[in-house]
Residue frames as a rotation matrix with the C-alpha (Angstrom) as fourth column:
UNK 1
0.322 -0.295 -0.900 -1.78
0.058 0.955 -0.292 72.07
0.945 0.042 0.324 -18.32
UNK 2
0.985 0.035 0.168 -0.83
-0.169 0.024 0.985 70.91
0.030 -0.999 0.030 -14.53
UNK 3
0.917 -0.389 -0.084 2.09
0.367 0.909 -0.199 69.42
0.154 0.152 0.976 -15.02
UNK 4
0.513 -0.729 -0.452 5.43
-0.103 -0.576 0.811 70.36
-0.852 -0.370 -0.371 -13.75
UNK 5
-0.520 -0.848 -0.103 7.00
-0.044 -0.094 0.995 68.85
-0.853 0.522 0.012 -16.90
UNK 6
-0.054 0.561 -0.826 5.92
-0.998 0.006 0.069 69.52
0.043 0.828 0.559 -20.96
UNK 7
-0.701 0.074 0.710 4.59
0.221 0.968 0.116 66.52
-0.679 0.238 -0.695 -22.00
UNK 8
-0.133 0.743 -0.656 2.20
-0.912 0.166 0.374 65.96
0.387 0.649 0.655 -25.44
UNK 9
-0.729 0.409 -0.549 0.75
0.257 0.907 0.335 63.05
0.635 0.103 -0.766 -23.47
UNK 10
0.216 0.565 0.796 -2.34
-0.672 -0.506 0.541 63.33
0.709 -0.652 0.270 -21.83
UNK 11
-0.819 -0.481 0.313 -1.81
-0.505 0.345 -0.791 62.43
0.273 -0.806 -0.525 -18.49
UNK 12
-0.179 0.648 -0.740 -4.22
0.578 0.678 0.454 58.93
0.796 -0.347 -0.496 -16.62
UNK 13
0.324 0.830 0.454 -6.44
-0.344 -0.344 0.874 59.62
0.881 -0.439 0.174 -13.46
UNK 14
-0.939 -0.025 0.344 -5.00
-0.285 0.618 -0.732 58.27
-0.194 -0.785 -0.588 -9.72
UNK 15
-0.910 0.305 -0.281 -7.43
0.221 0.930 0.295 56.16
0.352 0.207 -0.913 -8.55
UNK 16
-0.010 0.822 0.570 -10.82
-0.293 -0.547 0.784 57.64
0.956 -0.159 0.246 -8.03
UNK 17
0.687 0.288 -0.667 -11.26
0.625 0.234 0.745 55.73
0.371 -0.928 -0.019 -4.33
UNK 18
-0.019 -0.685 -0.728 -7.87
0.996 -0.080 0.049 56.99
-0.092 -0.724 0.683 -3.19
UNK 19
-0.722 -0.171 0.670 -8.28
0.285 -0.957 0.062 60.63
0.631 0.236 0.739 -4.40
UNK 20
-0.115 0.787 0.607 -11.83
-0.105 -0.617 0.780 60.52
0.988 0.025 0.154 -2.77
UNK 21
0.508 -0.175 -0.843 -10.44
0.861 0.069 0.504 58.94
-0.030 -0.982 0.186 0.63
UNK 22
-0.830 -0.539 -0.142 -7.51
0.557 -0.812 -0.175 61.82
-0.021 -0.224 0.974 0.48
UNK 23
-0.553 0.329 0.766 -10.74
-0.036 -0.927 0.373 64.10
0.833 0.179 0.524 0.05
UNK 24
0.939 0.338 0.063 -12.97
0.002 -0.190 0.982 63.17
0.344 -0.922 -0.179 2.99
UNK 25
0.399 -0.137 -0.907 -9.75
0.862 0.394 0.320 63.24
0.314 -0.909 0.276 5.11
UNK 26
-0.784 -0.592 0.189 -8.79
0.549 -0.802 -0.235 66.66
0.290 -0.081 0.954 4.41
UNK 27
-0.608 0.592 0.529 -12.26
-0.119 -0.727 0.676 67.70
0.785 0.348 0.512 4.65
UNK 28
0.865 0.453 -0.217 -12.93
0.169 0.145 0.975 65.83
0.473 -0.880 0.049 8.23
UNK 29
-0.298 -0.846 -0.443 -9.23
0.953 -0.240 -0.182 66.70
0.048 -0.477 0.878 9.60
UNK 30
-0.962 -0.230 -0.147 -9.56
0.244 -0.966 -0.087 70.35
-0.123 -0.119 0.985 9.07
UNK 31
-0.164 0.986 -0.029 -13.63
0.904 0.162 0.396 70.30
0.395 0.039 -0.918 9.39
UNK 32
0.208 0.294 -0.933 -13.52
0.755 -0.655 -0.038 73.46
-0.622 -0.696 -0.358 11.79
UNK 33
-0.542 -0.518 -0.662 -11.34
0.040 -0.802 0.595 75.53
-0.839 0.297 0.456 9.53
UNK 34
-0.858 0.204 0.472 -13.56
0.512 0.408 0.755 74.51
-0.039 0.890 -0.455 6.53
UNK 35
-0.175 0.657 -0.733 -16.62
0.984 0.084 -0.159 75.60
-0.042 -0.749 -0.661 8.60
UNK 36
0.190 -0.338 -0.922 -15.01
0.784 -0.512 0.350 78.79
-0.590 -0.789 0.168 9.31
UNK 37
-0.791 -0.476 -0.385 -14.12
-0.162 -0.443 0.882 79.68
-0.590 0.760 0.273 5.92
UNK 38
0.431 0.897 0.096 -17.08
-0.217 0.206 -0.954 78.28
-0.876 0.390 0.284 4.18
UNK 39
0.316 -0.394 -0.863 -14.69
-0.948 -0.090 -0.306 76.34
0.043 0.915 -0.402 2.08
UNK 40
0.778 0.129 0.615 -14.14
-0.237 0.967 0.096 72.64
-0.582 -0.220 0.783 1.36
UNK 41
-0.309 -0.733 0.606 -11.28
-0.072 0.653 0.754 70.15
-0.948 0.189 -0.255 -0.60
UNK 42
0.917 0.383 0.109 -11.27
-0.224 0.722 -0.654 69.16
-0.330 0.575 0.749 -3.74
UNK 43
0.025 -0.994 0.109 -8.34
-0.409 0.090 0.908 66.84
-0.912 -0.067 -0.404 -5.07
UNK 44
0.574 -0.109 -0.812 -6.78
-0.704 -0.573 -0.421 66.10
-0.419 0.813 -0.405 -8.06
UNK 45
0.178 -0.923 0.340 -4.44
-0.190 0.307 0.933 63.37
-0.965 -0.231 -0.121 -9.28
UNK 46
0.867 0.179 -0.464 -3.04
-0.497 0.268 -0.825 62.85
-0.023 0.947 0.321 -12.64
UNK 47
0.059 -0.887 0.457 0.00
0.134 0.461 0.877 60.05
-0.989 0.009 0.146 -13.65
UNK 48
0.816 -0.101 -0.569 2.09
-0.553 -0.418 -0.720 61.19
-0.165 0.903 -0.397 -16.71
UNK 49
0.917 -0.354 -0.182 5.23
0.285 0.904 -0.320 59.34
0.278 0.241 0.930 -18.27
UNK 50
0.320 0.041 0.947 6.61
0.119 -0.993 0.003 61.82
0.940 0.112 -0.322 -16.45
UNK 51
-0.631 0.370 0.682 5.40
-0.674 -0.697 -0.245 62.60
0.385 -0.614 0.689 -13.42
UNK 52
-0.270 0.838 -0.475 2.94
0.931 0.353 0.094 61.93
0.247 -0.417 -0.875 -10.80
UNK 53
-0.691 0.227 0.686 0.48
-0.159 -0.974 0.163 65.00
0.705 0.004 0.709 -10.16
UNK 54
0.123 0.767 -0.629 -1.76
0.962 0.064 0.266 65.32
0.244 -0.638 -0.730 -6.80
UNK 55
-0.742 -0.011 0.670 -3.33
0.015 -1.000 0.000 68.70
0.670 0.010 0.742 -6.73
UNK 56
-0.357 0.727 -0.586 -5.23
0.930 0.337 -0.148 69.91
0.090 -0.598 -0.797 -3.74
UNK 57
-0.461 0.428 0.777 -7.64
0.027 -0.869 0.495 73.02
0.887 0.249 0.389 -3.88
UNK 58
-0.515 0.651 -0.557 -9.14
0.816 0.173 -0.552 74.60
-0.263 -0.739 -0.620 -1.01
UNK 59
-0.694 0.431 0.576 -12.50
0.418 -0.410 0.811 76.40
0.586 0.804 0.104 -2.50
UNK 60
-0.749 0.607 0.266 -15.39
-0.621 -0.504 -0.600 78.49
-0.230 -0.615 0.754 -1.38
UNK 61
-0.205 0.861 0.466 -18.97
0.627 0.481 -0.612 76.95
-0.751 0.166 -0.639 -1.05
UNK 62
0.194 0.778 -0.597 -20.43
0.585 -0.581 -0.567 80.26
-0.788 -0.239 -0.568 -2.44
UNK 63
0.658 0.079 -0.749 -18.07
-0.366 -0.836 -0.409 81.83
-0.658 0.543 -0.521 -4.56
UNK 64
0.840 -0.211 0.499 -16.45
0.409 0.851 -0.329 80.30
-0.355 0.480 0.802 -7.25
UNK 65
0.442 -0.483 0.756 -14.36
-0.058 -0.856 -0.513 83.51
0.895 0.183 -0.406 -7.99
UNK 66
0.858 -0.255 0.446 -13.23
-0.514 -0.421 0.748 83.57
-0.003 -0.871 -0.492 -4.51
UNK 67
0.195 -0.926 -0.322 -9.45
-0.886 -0.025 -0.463 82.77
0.421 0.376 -0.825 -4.75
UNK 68
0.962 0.265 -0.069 -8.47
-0.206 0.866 0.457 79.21
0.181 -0.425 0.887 -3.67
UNK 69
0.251 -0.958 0.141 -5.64
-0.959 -0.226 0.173 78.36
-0.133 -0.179 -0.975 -2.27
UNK 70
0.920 0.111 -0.376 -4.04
-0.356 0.640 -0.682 75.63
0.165 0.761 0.628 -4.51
UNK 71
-0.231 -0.810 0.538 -1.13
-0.617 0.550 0.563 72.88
-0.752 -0.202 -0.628 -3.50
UNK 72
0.871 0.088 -0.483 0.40
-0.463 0.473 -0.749 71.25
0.163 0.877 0.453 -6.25
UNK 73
0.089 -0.904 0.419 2.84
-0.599 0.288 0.748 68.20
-0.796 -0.318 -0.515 -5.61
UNK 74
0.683 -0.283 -0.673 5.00
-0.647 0.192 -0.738 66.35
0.337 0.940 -0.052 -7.92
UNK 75
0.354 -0.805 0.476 7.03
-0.542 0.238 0.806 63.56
-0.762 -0.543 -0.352 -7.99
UNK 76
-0.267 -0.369 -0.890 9.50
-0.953 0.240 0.186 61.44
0.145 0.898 -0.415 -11.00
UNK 77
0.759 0.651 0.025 7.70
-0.651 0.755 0.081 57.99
0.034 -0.078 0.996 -11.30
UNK 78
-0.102 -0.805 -0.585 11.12
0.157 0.567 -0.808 56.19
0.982 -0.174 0.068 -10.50
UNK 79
-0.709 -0.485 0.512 9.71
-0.497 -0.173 -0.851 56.46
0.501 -0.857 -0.118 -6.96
UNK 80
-0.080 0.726 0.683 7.20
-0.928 0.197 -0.317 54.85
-0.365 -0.659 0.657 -7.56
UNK 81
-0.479 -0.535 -0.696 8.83
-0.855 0.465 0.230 51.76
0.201 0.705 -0.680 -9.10
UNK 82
-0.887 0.111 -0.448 7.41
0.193 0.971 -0.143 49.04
0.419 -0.214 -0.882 -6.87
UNK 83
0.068 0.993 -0.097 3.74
0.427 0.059 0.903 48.47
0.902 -0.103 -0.420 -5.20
UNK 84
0.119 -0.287 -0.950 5.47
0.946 0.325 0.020 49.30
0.303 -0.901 0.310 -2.05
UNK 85
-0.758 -0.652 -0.026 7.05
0.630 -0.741 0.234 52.17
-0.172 0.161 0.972 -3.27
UNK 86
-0.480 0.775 0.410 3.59
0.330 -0.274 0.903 53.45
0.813 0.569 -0.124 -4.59
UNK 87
0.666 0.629 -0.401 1.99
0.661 -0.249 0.707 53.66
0.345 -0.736 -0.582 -1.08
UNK 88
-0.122 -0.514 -0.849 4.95
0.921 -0.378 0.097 55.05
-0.371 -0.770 0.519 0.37
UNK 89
-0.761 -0.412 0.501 4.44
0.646 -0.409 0.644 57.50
-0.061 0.814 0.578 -2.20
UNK 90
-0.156 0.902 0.402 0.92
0.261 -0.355 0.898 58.57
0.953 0.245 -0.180 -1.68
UNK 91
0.508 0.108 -0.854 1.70
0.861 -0.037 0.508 58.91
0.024 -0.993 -0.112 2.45
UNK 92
-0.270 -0.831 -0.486 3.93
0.878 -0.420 0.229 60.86
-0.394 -0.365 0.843 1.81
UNK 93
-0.400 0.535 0.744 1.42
0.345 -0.664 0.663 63.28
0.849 0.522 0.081 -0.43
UNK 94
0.141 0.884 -0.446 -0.68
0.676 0.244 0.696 62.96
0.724 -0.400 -0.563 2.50
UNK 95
0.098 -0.764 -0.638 2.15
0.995 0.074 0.065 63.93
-0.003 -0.641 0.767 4.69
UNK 96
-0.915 -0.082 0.394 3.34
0.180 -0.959 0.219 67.23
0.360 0.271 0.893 2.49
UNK 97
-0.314 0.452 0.835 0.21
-0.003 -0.880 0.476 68.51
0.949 0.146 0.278 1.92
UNK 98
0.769 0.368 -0.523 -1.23
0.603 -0.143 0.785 68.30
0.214 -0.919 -0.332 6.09
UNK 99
-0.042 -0.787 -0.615 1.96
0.800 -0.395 0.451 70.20
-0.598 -0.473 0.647 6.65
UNK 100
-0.858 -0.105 0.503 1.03
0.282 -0.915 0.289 73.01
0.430 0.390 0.814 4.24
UNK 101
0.257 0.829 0.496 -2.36
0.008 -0.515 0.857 73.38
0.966 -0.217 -0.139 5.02
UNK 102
0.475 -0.129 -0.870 -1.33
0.874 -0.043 0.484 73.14
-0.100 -0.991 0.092 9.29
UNK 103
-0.529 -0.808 -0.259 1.25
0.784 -0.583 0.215 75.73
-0.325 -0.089 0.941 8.26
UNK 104
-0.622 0.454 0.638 -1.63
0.330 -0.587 0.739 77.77
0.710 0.670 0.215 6.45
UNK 105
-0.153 0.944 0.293 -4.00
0.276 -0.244 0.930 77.31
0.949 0.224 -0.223 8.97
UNK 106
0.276 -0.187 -0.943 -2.15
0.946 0.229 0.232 77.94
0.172 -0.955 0.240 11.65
UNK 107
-0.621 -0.749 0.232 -1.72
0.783 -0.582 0.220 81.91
-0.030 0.318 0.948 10.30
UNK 108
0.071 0.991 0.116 -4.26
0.855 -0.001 -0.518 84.01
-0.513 0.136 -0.847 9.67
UNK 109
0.543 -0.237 -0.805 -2.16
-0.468 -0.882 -0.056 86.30
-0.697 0.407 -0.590 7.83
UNK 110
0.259 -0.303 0.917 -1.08
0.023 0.951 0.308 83.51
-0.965 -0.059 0.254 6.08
UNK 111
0.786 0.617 -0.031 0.43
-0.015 -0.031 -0.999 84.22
-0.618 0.786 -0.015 2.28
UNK 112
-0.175 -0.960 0.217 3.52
-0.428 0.273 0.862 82.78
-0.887 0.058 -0.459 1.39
UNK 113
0.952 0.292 0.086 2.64
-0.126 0.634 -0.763 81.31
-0.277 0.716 0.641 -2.50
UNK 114
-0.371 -0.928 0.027 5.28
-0.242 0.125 0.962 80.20
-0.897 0.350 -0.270 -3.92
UNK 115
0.769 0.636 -0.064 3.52
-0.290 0.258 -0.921 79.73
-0.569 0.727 0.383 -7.84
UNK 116
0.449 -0.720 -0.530 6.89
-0.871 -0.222 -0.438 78.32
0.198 0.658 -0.726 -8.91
UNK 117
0.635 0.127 -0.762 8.11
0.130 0.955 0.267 74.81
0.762 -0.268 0.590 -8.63
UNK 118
-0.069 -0.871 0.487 10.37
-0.915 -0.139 -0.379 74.34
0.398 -0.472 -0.787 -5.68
UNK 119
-0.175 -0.588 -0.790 12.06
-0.442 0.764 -0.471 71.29
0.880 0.267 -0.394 -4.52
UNK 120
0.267 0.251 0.930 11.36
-0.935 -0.168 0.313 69.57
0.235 -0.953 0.190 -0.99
UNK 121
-0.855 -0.432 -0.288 12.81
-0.237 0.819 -0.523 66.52
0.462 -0.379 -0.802 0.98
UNK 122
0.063 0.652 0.755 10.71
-0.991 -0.049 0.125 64.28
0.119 -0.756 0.643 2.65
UNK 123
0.534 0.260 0.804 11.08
-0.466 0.884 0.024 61.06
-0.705 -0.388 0.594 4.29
UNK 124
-0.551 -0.803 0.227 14.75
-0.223 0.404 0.887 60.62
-0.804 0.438 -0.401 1.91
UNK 125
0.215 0.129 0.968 12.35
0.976 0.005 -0.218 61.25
-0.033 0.992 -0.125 -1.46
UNK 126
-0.775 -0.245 -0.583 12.31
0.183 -0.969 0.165 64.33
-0.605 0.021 0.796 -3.45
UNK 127
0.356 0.773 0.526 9.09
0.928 -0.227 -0.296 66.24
-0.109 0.593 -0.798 -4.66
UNK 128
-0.910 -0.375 0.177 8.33
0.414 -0.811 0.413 68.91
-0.011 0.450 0.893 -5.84
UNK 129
0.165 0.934 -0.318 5.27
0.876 -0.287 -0.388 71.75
-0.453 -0.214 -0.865 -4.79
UNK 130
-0.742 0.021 0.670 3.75
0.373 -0.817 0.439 74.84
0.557 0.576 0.599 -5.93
UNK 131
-0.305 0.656 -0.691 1.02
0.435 -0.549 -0.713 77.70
-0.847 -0.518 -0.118 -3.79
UNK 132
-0.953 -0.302 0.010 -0.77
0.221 -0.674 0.705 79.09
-0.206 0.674 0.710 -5.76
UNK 133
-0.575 0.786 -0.226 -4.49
-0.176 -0.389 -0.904 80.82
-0.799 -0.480 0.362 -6.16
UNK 134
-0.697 0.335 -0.634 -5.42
-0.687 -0.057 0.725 78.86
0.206 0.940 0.270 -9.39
UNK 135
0.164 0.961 0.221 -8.95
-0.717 0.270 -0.643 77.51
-0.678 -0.053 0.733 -9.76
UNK 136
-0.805 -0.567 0.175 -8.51
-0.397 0.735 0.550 73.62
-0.441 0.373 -0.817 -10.91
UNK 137
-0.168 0.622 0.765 -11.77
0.642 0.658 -0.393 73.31
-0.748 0.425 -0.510 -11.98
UNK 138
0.653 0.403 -0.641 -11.23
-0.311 -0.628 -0.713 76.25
-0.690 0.665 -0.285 -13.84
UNK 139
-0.096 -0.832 -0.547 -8.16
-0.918 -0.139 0.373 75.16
-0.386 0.537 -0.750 -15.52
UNK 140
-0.851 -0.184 0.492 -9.27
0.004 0.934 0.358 71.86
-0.525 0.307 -0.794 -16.08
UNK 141
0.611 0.710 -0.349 -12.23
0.012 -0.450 -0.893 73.31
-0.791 0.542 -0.283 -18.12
UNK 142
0.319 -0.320 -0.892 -10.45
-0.347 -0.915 0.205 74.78
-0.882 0.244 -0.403 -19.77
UNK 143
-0.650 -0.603 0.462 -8.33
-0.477 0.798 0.369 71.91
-0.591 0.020 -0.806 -20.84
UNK 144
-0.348 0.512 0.786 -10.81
0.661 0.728 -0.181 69.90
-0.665 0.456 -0.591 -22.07
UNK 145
0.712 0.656 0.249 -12.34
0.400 -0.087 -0.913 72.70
-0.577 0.749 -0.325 -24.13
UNK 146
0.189 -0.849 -0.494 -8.74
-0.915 -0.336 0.226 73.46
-0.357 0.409 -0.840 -25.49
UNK 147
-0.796 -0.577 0.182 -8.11
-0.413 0.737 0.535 70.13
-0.443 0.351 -0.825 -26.44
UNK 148
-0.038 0.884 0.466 -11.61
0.525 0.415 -0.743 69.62
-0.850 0.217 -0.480 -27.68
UNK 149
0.812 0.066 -0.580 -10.79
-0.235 -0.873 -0.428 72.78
-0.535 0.484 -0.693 -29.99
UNK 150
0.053 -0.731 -0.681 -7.54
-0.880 -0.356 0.314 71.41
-0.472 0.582 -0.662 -31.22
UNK 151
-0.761 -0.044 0.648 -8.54
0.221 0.920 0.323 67.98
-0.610 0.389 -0.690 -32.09
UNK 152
0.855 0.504 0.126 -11.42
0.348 -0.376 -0.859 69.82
-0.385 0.778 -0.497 -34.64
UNK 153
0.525 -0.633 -0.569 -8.57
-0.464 -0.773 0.433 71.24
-0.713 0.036 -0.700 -36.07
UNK 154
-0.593 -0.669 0.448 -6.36
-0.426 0.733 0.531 68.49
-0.684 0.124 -0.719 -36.35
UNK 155
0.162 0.838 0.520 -9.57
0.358 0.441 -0.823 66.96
-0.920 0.320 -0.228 -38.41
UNK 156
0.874 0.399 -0.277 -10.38
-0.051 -0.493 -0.869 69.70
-0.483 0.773 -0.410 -40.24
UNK 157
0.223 -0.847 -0.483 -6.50
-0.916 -0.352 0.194 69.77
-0.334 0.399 -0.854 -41.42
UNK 158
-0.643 -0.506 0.575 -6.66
-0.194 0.834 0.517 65.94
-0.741 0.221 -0.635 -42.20
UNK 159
0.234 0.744 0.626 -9.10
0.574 0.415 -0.706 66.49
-0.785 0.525 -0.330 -44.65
């Protein structure tokens, strides 16, 4: 699970356009460093009753095994109360994460994870982020074939 908090709901999709604008701009902003690395974006968003979740992965072309370096932000959906509030809400994703990856790619010894939640001001909200070298298309496999495995269960046990 992604989530910062337990939930037994399954958590809704952001909107496919905006996730795939937030992907081409991370992937034409930082186009050299992508280049360089033979590695590319891929993003994530998920709204719980919770939570909002926007995860951003930066993967290899080539090797799926090759660690990714994985930003995971969070925020309590009482910020995102109005339509207003909603955009401000997604700039401000936009915001965080260009400031990790600038701060990443501005290192080349760069390795500061932090694979715990930690708190962060920004622009008078409060999120919450995680670093970390987990593979989101591996974990979201997963997911589905874990929850594909416990609803047979659940079946087999209502019968």
């Amino acid at each position: 699970m992604l989530a910062r908090k337990k939930t037994s709901k399954q958590g809704k999709s952001l909107p496919s356009e905006w996730l795939e604008s937030l992907n081409r701009l991370l992937n034409e902003t930082y186009k050299s460093e992508c280049k360089q690395n033979g590695r590319y974006f891929d993003v994530y968003g998920q709204v719980y009753p919770e939570e909002l979740l926007l995860t951003v992965s930066y993967l290899s072309e080539k090797d799926e095994y090759l660690s990714p370096i994985t930003c995971f932000l969070s925020c309590e959906p009482d910020q995102m109360a109005t339509e207003e509030k909603v955009k401000e809400t997604q700039a401000n994703f936009i915001d965080i994460v260009g400031l990790f990856f600038d701060e990443i790619f501005a290192d080349s010894e760069w390795d500061e994870f932090e694979p715990t939640w930690q708190e962060v001001s920004h622009k008078n909200q409060n999120y919450f982020y995680k670093l970390s070298r987990e593979n989101i298309n591996l974990t979201l496999e997963a997911d589905k074939l874990l929850g594909e495995e416990f609803q047979d269960l659940e079946e087999e046990t209502d019968h």
